[in-house]
C-alpha positions in Angstrom: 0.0 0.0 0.0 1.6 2.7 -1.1 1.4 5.8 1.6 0.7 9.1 -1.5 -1.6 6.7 -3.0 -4.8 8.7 -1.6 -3.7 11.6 -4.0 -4.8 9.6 -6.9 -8.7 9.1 -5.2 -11.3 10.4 -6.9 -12.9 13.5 -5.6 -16.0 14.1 -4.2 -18.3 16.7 -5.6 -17.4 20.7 -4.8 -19.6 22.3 -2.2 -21.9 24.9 -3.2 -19.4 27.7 -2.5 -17.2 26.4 -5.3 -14.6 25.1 -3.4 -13.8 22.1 -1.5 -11.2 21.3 1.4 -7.8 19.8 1.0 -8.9 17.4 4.0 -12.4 16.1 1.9 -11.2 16.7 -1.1 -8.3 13.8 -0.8 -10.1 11.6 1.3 -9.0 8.0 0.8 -11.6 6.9 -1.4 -10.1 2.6 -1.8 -9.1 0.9 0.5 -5.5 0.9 -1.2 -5.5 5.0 -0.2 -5.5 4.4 3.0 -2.5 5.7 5.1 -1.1 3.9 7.7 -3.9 1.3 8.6 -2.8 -1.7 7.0 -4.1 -4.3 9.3 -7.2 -2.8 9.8 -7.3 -2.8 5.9 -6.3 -6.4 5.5 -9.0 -7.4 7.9 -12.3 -6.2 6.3 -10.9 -7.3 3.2 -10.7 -10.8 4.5 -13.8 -10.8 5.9 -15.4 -9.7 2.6 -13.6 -11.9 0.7 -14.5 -15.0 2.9 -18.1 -13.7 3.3 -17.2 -13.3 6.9 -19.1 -10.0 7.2 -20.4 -9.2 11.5 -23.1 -7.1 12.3 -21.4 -4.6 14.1 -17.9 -2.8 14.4 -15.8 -0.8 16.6 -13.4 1.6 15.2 -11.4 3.5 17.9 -8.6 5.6 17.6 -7.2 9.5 18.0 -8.6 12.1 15.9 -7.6 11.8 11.8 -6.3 8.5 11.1 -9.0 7.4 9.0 -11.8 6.0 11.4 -14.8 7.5 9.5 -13.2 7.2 5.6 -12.7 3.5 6.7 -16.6 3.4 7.5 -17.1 4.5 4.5 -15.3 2.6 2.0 -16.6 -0.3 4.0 -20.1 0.6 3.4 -19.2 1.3 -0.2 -17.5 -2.1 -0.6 -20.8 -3.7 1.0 -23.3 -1.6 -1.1 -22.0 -1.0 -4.5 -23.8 -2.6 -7.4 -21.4 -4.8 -7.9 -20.5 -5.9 -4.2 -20.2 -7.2 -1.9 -16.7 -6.1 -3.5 -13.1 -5.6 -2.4 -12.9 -2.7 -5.1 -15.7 -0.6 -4.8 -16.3 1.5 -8.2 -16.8 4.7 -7.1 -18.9 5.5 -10.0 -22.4 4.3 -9.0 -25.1 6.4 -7.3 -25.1 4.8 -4.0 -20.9 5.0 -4.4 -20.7 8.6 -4.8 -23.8 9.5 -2.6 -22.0 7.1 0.5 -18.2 9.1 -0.5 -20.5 12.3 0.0 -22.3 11.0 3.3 -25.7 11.6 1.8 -26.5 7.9 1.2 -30.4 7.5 2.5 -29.2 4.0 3.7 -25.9 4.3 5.5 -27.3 6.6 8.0 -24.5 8.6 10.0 -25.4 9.6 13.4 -22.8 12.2 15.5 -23.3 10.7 19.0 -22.6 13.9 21.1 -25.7 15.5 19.7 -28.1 12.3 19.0 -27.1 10.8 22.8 -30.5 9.8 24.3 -32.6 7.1 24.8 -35.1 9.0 22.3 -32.5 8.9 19.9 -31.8 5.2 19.8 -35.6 4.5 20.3 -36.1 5.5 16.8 -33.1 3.9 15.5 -34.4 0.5 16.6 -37.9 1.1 15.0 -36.5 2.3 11.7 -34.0 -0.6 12.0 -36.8 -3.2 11.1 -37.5 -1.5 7.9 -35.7 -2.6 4.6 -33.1 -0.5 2.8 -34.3 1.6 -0.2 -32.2 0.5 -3.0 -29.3 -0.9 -1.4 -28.7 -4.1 0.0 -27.9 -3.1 3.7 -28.4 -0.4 5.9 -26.1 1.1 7.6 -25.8 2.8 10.9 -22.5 4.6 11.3 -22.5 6.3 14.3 -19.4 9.0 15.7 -18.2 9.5 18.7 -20.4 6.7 20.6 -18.8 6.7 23.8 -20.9 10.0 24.1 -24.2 8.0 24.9 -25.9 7.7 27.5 -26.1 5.4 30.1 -30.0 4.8 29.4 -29.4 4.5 25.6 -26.4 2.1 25.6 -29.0 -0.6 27.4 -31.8 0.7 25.0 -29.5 -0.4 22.2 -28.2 -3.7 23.9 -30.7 -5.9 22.6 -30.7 -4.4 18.7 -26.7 -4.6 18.9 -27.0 -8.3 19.5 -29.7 -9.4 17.3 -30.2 -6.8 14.3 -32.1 -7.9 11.1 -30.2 -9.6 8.8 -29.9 -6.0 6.2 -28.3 -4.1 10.0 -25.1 -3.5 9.9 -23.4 -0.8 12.7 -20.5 0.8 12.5 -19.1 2.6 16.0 -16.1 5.2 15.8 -14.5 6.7 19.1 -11.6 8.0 20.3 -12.1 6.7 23.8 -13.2 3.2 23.8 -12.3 3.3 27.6 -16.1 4.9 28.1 -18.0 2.4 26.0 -19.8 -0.1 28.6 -17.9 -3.8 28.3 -21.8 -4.7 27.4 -21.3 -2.9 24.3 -17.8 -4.3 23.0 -18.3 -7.6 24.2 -20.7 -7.2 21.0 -18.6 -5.5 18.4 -15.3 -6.6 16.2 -12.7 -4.1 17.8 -10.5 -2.6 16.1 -7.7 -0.2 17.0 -6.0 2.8 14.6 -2.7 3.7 15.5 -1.1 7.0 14.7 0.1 7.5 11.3 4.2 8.3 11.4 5.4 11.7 10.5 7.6 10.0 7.2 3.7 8.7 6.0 2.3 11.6 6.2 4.9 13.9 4.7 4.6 11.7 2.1 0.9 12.2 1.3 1.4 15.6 1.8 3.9 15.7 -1.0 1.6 14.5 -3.5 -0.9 17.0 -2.4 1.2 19.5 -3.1 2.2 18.0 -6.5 -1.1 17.6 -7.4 -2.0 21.4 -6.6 1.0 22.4 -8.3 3.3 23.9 -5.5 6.7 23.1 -5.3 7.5 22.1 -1.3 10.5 21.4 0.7 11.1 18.0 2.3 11.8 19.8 5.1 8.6 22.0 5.4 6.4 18.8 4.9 8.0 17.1 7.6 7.4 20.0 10.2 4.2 20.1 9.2 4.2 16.5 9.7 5.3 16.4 13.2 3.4 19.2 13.9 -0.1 17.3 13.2 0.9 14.5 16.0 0.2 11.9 13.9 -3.1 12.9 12.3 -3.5 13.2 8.5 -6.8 15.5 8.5 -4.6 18.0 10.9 -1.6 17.9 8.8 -3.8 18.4 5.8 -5.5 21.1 7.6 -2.3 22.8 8.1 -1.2 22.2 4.9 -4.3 24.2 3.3 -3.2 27.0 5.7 -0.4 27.2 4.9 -1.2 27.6 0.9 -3.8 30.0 1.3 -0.8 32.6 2.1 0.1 32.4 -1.5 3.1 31.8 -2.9 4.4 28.5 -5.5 6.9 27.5 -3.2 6.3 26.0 0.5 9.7 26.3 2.4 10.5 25.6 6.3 11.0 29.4 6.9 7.3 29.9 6.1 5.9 27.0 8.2 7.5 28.0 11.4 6.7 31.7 10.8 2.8 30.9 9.7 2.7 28.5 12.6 4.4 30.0 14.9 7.2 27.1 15.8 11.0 27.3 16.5 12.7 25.7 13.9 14.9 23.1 14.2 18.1 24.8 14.2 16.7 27.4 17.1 15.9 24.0 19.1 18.9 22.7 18.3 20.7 25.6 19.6 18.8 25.4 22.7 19.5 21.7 23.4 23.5 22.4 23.1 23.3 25.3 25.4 21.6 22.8 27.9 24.1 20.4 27.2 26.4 23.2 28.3 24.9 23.6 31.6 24.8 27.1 30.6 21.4 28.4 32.1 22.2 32.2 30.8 22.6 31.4 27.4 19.6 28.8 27.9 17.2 31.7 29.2 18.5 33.6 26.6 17.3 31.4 23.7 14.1 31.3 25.2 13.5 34.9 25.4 14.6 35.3 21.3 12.7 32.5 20.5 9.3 34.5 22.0 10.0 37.6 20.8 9.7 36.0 17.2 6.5 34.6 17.8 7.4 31.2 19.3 4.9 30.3 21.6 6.3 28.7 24.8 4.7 25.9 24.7 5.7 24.8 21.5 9.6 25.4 22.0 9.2 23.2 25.2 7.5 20.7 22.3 10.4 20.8 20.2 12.8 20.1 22.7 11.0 17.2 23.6 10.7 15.8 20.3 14.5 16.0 20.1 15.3 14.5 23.2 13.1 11.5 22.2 15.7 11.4 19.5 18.5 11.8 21.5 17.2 8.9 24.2 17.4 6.8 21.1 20.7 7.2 20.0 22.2 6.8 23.5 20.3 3.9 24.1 21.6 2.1 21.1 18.0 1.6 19.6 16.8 0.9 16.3 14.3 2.7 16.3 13.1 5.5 13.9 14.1 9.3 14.9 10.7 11.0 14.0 12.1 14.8 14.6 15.6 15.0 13.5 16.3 14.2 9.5 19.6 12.5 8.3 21.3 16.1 8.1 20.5 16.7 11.9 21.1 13.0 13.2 25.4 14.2 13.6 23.9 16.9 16.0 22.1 15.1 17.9 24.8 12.3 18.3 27.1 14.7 19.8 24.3 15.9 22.4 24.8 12.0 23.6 28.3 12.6 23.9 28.2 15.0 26.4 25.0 13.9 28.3 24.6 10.2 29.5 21.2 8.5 29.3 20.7 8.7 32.8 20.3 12.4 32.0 18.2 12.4 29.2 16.0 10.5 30.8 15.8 13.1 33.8 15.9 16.1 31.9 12.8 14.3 29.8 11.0 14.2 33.4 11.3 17.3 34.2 10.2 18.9 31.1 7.1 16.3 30.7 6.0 17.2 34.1 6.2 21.2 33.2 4.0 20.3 29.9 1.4 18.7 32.0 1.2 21.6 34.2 1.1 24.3 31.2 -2.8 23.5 30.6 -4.6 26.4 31.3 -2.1 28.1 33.5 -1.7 32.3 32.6 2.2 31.7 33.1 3.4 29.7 30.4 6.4 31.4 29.6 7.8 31.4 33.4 7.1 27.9 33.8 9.0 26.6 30.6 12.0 28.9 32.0 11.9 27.4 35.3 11.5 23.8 33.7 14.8 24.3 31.0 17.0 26.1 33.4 16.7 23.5 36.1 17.7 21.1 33.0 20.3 23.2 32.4 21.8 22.7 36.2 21.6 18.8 35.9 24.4 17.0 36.9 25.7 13.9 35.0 23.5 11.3 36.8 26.2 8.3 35.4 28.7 10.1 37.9 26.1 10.6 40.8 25.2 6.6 39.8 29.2 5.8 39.7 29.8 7.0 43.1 26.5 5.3 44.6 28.4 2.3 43.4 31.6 2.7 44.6 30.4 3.7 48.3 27.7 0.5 47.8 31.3 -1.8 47.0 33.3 -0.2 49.9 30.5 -0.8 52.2 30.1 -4.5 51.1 34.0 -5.0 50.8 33.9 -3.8 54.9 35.6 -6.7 57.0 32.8 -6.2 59.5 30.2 -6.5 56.7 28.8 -9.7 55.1 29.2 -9.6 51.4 32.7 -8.6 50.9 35.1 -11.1 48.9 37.7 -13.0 51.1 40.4 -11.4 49.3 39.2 -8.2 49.9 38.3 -9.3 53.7 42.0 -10.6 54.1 43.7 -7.4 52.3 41.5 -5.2 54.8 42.1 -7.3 57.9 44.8 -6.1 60.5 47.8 -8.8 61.1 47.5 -11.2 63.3 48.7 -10.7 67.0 50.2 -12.8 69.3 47.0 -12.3 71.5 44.2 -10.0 71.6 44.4 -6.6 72.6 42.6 -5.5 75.7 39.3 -3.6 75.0 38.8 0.2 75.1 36.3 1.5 77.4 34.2 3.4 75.6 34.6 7.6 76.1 31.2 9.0 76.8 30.0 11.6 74.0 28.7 14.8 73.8 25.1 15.6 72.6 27.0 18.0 70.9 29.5 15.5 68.6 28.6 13.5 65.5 27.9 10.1 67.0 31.2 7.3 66.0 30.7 4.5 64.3 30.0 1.4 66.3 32.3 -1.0 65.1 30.5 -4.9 66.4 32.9 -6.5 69.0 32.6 -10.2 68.5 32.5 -12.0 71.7 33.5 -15.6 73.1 29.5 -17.2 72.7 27.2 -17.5 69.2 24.7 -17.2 71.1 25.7 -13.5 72.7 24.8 -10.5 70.5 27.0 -9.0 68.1 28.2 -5.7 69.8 27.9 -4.2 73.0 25.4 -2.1 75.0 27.7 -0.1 76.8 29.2 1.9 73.4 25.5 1.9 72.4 24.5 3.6 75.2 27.5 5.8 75.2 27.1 6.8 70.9 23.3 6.7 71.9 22.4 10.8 72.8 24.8 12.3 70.0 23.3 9.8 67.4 20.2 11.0 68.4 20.5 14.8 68.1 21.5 13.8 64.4 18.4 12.6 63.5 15.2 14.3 61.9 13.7 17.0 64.7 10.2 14.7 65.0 12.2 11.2 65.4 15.5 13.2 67.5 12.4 14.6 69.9 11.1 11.0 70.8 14.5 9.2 70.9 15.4 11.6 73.2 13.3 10.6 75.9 14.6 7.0 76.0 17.8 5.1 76.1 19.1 1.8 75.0 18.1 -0.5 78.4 19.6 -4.3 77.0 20.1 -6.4 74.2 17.3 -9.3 74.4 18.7 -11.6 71.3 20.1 -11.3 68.7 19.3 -8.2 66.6 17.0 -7.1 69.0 17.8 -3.9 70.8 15.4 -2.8 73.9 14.6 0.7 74.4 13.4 2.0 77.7 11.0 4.9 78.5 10.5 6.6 81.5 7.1 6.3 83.1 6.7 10.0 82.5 7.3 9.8 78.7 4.5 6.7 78.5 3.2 8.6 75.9 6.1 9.1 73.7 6.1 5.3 73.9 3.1 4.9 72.8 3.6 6.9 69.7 6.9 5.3 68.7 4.7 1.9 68.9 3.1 2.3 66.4 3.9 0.1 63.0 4.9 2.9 60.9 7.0 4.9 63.8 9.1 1.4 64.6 9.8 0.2 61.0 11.4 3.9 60.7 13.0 3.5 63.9 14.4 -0.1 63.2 15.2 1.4 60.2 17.8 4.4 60.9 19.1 1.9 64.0 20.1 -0.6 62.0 21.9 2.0 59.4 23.6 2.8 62.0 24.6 -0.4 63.5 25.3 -1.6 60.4 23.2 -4.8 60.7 19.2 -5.1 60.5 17.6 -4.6 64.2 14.1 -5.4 65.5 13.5 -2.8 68.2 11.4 -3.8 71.7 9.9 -1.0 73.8 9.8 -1.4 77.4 7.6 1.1 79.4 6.9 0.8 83.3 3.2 0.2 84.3 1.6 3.4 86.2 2.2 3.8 89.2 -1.1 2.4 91.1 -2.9 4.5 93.8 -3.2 3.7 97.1 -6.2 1.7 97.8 -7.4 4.8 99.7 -7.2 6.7 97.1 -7.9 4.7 94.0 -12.0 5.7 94.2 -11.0 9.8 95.2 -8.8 10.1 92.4 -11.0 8.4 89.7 -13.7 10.2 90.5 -11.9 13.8 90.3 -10.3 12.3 86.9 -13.8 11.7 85.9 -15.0 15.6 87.1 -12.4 17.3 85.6 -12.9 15.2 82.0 -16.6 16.7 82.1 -15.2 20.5 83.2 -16.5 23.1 80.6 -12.8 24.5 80.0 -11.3 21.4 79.6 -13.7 20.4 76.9 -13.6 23.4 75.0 -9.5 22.5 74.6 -9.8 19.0 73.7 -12.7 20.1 71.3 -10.0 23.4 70.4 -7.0 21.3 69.3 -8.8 18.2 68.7 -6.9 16.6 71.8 -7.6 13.6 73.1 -7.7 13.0 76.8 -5.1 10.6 77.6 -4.2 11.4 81.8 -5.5 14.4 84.1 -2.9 14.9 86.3 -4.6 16.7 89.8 -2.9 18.7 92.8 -4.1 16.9 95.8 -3.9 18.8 98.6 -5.4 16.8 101.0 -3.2 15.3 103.9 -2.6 12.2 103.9 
């Protein structure tokens, strides 16, 4: 199938103004003009061919791939008086009338405006009646996912058991709103996006056709510009020639549209590469005060980077924004930033066009968004250190995982006999907390390091925490080691309800966490709290009772309602003798 071959389709009649659109006037009008569809194509062939014909069919895909020209050759290929037929003639009254959308039997229906129950009501009762002079009748309709609730089920039944002259045709570009009711009774069938190289194509035989000379070039912005869309890029196109002129050049697409061109966006990426956010912000500032909209420079340069991710990757895949003559540039973009950094420059600039929608400060988010590209680091040297610390770390001696070469290279030489222990020096809140290096003692069964250096490295370990976490360690100290990798922590009866907080599941995963980074091993925590203090018997009824008074006083419920407190212990001056 050759991609210009819709240039050669036979047009449909002018409109009554005398002059017809680029975008209907080379509509694919075979199946062999269609661009970019080919397995769709191949299918309803084969299903004419083997009389394999369904009663109803789902075409969904983004806007201008073909979706309703499809429909329509379909219906011509069913229709035509000399179908059912592969090759429709496109000579016949029902032909051309179908090509025009004024066929009295392939009835097309836009869904957005026709979406009631109503509607659909009266496609059901005119769906018993015969066709007028062709030999089906056809319901196309657009945009179905635009129904209602109510007139999806009023269709259900019709859908799944039409007359044997029914046929429906669906088109959306959101299948994703379409109940599973619906396509559970339709033939699916997906249009992808047609590629920039197709389309510039097609559009090159337009312009032959109307007589204008073009440069490759200029088609293939145009090309890229339409997102994969033929009707847009023919719609651009027909702007583009109403300016006048016999010669269509890039120059004159990006002024008419408004674009950088590619050597602008080009300069742009190398002063990124750079890491040079003046001359970055500077770009950006030309580039508007010729008309570049912000939005669309932050486009290009993500077009390009696609390109770029490619070529450091090593992929095989097709560039779709930079042409033979531009692939040297972008190869020596890749030279001087790493995939890692493509990839995170990409991020950022994807998140900024996501937030662009419908904010008044375009232009101050697309400078944000390239200059904090611009002060990216090389993320393979941020990724090569992580390494090397990760290979130190397991080559420690007092780490599992390091190689026993390494291990014996690191080891100290052997001594006669051990050397006596050092006390451990207390430390200041003050000083960073030393490393706790695990003593190995004479049982297995004995933990792996000592509680005397923890509790000594405990406080200034602490006050080198985050404030929230340093606040609640604080107000407990290491008490014993129960087992191996288990560390208790004590509270004072006082702080009870610290305790309580740190018990929770999220608060000790984070705490056994950071504990066991710092001990170097993993470490299951155990909290130990004292029981309250219990009351004299004497005093056990006074004191719940005033508890209970002072729970129920006016000011002390207008704080816990305040704040949103919760009462948790009422502490209360007894003055009484005892």
């Amino acid at each position: 199938m050759s991609p210009s071959a819709g240039t050669s389709a036979a047009l449909p009649a002018s409109e009554p103004s005398g002059y017809t659109v680029v975008a209907r006037r080379y509509r694919p009008q075979r199946f062999e003009d269609v661009v970019g569809q080919d397995h769709v194509v191949q299918s309803l062939r084969n299903a004419i061919r083997l009389n394999r014909v369904t009663h109803a069919y789902l075409f969904s895909g983004t806007r201008g791939v073909g979706k309703t020209s499809i429909a329509r050759i379909f219906a011509k290929c069913l229709n035509c008086v000399h179908g059912p037929t592969e090759e429709p003639c496109n000579t016949c009254d029902i032909c051309q009338a179908i090509s025009l959308g004024q066929d009295v039997d392939v009835i097309e229906i836009d869904g957005a405006s026709n979406n009631g129950v109503e509607a659909v009501r009266e496609l059901r009762q005119n769906a018993g009646l015969r066709p007028s002079r062709s030999r089906f009748k056809i319901y196309y309709i657009d945009e179905v996912h635009m129904l209602s609730t109510s007139a999806f089920n009023a269709l259900l039944k019709t859908l799944e058991e039409p007359p044997s002259h029914v046929k429906f045709f669906f088109a959306t570009t959101e299948p994703g709103k379409i109940p599973i009711t619906v396509l559970s009774r339709c033939q699916r069938y997906d249009f992808a996006g047609i590629t920039p190289d197709q389309i510039a194509e097609t559009l090159a035989g337009i312009c032959e056709r109307e007589g204008i000379q073009a440069d490759g070039e200029a088609l293939r912005t145009i090309a890229r510009r339409a997102g994969g869309s033929m009707r847009d890029s023919q719609s651009l196109l027909e702007q583009l020639l109403s300016f006048g002129g016999d010669r269509l050049t890039a120059d004159l697409v990006h002024q008419q549209l408004g674009i950088a061109s590619d050597e602008r966006t080009l300069d742009l990426l190398d002063a990124l590469a750079e890491r040079d956010a003046a001359k970055v912000l500077d770009h950006i500032d030309r580039a508007v005060a010729s008309g570049v909209q912000p939005v669309d420079l932050l486009d290009g340069v993500l077009e390009f980077l696609r390109d770029a991710m490619i070529l450091a990757a090593g992929a095989n895949a097709a560039l779709l924004a930079a042409t033979p003559r531009q692939r040297p540039r972008i190869q020596t973009l890749t030279e001087r930033w790493p995939l890692d950094t493509i990839l995170a420059a990409q991020q950022i600039l994807a998140e900024c066009r996501g937030k662009l929608r419908g904010s008044p400060f375009s232009r101050l988010l697309v400078e944000v968004a390239l200059a904090r590209v611009a002060r990216l680091e090389s993320m393979t040297e941020l990724s090569e250190v992580i390494a090397r610390l990760t290979a130190i770390e397991s080559d420690s001696p007092s780490t599992i995982g390091g190689t026993a070469e390494k291990k014996k290279a690191l080891a100290p030489e052997p001594q006669s006999s051990p050397p006596p222990r050092p006390t451990p020096a207390p430390v200041r809140a003050a000083d960073p907390a030393p490393a706790i290096v695990p003593q190995p003692v004479a049982s297995d069964s004995s933990p792996a390091w000592e509680i005397a250096s923890i509790q000594a490295a405990w406080p200034g370990w602490v006050d080198g925490l985050e404030p929230d976490l340093s606040t609640k360690l604080a107000r407990c100290a290491p008490a014993a080691i129960a087992g191996p990798g288990q560390l208790v922590i004590a509270f004072d009866r006082a702080y009870n309800w610290v305790a309580d907080m740190c018990d929770t599941l999220e608060a000790r995963t984070r705490i056994e966490s950071k504990v066991g980074m710092w001990l170097g091993k993993p470490v299951s925590i155990r909290i130990d709290r004292p029981p309250e203090e219990p009351l004299p018997p004497s005093r056990t009824a006074v004191a719940i009772s005033r508890d209970e008074a002072l729970k129920d006083d006016p000011m002390i419920k207008q704080i816990v309602e305040l704040f949103e407190a919760k009462a948790i212990r009422v502490d209360v001056e007894d003055d009484s003798t005892s």
